[in-house]
C-alpha positions in Angstrom: -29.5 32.5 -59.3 -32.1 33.7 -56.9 -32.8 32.4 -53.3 -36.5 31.0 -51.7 -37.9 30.0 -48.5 -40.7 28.4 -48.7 -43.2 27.5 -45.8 -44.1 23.5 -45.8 -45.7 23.1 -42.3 -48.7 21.4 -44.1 -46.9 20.0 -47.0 -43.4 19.0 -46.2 -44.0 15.1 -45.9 -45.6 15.6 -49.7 -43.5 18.1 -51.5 -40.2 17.1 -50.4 -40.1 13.2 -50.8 -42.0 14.2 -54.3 -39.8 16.9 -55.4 -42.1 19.6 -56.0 -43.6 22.7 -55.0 -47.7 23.3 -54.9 -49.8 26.4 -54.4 -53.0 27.8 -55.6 -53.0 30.8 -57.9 -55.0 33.0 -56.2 -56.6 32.9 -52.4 -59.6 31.5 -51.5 -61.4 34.6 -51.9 -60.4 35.2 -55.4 -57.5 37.7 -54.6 -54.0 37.6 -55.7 -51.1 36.7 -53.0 -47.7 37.3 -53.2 -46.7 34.6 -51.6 -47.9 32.5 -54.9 -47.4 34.6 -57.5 -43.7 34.4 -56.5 -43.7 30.7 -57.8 -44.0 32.0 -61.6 -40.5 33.6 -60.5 -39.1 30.9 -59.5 -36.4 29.4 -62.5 -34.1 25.9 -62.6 -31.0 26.8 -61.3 -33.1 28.8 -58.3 -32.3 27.8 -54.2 -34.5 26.4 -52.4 -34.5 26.4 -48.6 -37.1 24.1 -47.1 -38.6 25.4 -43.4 -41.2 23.3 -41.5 -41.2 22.9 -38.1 -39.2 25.7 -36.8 -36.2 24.1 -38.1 -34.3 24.6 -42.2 -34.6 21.1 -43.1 -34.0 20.4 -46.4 -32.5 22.6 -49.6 -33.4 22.4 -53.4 -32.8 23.7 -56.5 -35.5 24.2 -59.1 -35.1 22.5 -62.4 -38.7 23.4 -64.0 -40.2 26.7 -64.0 -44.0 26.9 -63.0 -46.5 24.8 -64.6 -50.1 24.9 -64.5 -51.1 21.6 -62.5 -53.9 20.2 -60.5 -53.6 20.0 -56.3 -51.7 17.2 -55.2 -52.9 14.5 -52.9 -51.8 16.2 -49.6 -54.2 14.3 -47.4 -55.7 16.1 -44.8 -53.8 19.0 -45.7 -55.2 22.2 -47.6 -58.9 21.2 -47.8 -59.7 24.9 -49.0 -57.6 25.7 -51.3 -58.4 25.4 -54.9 -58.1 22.1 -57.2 -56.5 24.3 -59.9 -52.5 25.9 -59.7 -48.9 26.2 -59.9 -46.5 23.1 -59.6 -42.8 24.0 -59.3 -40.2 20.8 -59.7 -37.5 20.6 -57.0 -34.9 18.7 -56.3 -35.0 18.5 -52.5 -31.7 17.0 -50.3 -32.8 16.9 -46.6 -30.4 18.2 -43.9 -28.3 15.4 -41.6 -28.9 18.5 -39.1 -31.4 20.9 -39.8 -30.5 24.3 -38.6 -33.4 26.2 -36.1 -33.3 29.9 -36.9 -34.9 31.1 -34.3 -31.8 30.2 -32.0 -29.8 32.6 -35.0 -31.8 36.1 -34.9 -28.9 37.8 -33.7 -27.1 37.3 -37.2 -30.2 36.8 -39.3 -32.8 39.5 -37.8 -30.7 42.2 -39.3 -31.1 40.6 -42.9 -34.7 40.0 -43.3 -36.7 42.3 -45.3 -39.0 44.9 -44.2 -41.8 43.1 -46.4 -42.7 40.2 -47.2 -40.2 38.5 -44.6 -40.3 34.5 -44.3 -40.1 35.1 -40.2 -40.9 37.6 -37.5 -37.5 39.1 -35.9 -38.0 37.2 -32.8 -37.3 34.2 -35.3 -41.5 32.8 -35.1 -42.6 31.6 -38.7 -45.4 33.7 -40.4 -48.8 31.8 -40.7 -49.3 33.2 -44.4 -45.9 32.5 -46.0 -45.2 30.2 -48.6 -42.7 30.8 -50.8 -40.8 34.5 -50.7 -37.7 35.7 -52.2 -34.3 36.3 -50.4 -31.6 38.7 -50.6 -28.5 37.3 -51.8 -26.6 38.5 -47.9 -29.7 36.6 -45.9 -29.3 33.5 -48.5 -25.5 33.5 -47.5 -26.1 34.4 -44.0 -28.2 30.9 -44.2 -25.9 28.7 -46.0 -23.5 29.8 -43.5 -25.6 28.3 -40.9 -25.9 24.9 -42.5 -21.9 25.1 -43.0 -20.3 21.8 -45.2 -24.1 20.0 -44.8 -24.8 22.7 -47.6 -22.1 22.1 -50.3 -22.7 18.1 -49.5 -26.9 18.7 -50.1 -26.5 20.8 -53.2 -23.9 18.6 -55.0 -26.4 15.5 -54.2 -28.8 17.2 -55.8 -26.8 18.4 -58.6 -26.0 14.7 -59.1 -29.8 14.0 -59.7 -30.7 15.8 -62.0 -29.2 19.5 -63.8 -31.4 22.8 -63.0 -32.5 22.6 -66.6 -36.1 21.6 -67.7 -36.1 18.8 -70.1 -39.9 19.1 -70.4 -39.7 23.0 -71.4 -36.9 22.5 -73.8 -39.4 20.2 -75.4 -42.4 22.4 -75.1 -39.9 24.8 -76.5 -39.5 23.0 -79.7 -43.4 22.1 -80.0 -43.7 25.6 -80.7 -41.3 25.5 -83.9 -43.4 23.1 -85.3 -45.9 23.7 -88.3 -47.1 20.3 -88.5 -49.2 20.7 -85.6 -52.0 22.7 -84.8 -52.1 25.0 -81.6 -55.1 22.5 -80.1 -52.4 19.7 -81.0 -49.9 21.5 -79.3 -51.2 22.6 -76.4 -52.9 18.6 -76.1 -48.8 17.7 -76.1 -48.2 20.2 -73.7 -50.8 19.3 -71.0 -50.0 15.6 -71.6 -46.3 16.4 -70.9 -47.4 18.3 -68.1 -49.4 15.3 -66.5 -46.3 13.0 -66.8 -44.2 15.3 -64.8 -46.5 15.5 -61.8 -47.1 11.9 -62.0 -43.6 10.8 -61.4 -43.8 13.5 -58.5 -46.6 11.3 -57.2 -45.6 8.1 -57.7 -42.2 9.1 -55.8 -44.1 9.9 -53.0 -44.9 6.1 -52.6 -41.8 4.4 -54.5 -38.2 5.2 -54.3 -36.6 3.1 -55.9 -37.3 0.4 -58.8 -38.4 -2.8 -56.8 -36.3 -5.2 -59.5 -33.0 -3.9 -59.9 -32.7 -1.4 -56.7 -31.9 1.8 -58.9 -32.6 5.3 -56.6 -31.4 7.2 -59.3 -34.4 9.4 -60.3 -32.9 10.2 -63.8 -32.5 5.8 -64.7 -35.7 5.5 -63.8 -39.5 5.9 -65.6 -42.2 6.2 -63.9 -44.9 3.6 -65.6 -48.5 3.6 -64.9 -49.7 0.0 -63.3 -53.5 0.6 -65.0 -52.4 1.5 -68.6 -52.6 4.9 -69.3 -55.4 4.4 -71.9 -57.6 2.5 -69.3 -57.5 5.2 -66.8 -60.0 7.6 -65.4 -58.0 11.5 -65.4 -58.0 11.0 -61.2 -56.0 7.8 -62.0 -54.2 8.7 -64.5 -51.7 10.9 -62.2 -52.9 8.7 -58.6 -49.7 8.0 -57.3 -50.6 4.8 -56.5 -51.4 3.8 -60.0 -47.8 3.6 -60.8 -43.9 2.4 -60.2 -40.7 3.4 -60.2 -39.2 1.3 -62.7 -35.8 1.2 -64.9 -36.2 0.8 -68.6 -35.8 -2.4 -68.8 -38.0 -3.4 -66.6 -40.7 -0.8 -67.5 -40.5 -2.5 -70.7 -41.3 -5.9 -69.5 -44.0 -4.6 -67.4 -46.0 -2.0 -69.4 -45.7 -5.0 -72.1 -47.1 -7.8 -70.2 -44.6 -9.9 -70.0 -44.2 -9.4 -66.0 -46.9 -8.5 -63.2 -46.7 -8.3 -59.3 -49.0 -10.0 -57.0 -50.0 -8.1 -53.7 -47.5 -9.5 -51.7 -44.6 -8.8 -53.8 -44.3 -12.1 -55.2 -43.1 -11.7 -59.5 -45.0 -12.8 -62.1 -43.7 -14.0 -65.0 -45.9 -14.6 -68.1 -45.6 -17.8 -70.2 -44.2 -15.8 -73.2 -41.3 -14.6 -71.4 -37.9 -15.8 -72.7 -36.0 -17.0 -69.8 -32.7 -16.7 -71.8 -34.1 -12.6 -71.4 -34.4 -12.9 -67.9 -31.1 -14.1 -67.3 -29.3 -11.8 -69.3 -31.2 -9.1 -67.6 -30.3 -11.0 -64.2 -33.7 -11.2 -63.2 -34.3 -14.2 -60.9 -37.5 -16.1 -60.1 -38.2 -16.8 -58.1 -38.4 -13.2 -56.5 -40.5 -11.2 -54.3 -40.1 -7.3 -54.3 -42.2 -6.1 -51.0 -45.9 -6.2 -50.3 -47.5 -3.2 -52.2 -50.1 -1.0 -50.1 -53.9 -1.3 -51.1 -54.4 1.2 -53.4 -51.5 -0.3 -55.6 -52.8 -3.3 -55.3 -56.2 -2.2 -56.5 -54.3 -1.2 -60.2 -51.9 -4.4 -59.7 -55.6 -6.3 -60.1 -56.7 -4.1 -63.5 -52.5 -5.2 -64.2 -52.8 -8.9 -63.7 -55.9 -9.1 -65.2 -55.9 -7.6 -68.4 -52.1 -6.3 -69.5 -50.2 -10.0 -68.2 -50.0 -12.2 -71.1 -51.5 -15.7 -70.5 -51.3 -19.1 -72.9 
């Protein structure tokens, strides 16, 4: 296992919530930085610790390795950085108490490294850090800090999902594969790519699925409100264009069979078997929560042309 800190001043409300990491491959300029090429280091099973604010707020552990992805939707932050980079999946737990190193330099000055250090030794964040490697005795040091909140965090996380990619396993075994050819492959790839920063996005927006009240992220699908098919490529991974939903229930949706209307209210089509519904214990009527107005623009498409009528 190796240790990170990574920098989320700007992103922490995005990256966290979604479970992900994002920076450009090189700097505006063109040249290389350290500070992201250390995200093609990073493997599942890695630590994470989270820093925004002046405070450690959150801990992770990696379970994908880099993958080639478009920016994120970070809002107002990181207008010039590229649209084009790396996307590392996290599972993040925040911190009850985040711990404030700065009030610490006295056992964590002596640990930082003479390059490429996530803080100054006065305990003041650096302006050009992202994400930078740890030494095993600063990583401890740390954890010692956060005391029983850390072994609570990291078994919460564990919980979620194990530091192994389930999307590179499969990748892995695309490449065994003679019935495809290497444009096929790579068109498998970048689709399976797409789906994993699309759940980070939609996460951003829903936590749970609005049916059956799940939170668990590894019982739930991620299912596209406009129909994949339909979609522009910006929609396709707008994390607005999509809901956190169990299987059951992504079935019924993605199928037609049940819609939403903006204020929450459920739809149910005519060809719906109520004898499914109640097996399913899914009552009507039911509302789920008002949706914001970008989901409601795809729950129109939704309504419109995937609910089945007559």
């Amino acid at each position: 296992m190796r240790y990170w800190w990574v920098n989320q001043n700007q992103t922490y409300r995005h990256e966290v919530p979604g479970g992900y990491l994002w920076s450009p491959v090189k700097r505006s300029d063109g040249a290389r930085n350290y500070f992201y090429d250390t995200m093609t280091e990073v493997v599942p099973g890695d630590l994470v610790f989270s820093f925004c604010d002046t405070q450690i707020k959150a801990v992770g552990i990696a379970t994908h390795a880099a993958e080639p992805s478009v920016k994120p939707d970070f809002g107002t932050a990181g207008g010039n950085w590229s649209a084009y980079g790396w996307l590392v999946q996290v599972e993040f737990q925040e911190l009850d108490h985040p711990v404030r190193p700065k009030s610490h330099m006295d056992l964590l000055a002596p640990l930082l490294p003479a390059k490429y250090s996530p803080l100054l030794a006065n305990g003041n964040g650096l302006q050009g850090v992202y994400l930078t490697e740890l030494s095993g005795g600063l990583a401890s040091a740390i954890q010692g800090l956060i005391g029983h909140q850390f072994t609570l965090a990291t078994d919460e996380v564990l919980k979620l999902e194990p530091p192994v990619s389930v999307i590179e396993r499969e990748l892995a075994a695309l490449q065994g594969r003679v019935d495809l050819t290497e444009t096929e492959k790579r068109q498998l790839v970048n689709a399976r790519v797409g789906q994993g920063l699309f759940k980070n996005n939609v996460r951003l927006n829903e936590h749970a699925c609005r049916i059956t009240g799940i939170e668990q992220l590894h019982h739930l699908r991620a299912s596209h409100i406009k129909p994949w098919k339909d979609s522009t490529n910006e929609e396709k991974l707008h994390g607005c264009n999509g809901l956190m939903l169990a299987p059951h229930v992504d079935h019924l949706f993605d199928r037609g069979f049940i819609s939403f209307a903006d204020d929450g209210d459920l739809l149910v089509s005519d060809q719906m078997e109520t004898s499914v519904l109640n097996a399913w214990s899914i009552g009507v009527p039911r509302n789920v929560g008002a949706f914001n107005v970008d989901q409601q623009h795809f729950l129109s498409h939704h309504r419109s042309h995937v609910l089945l009528t007559g």
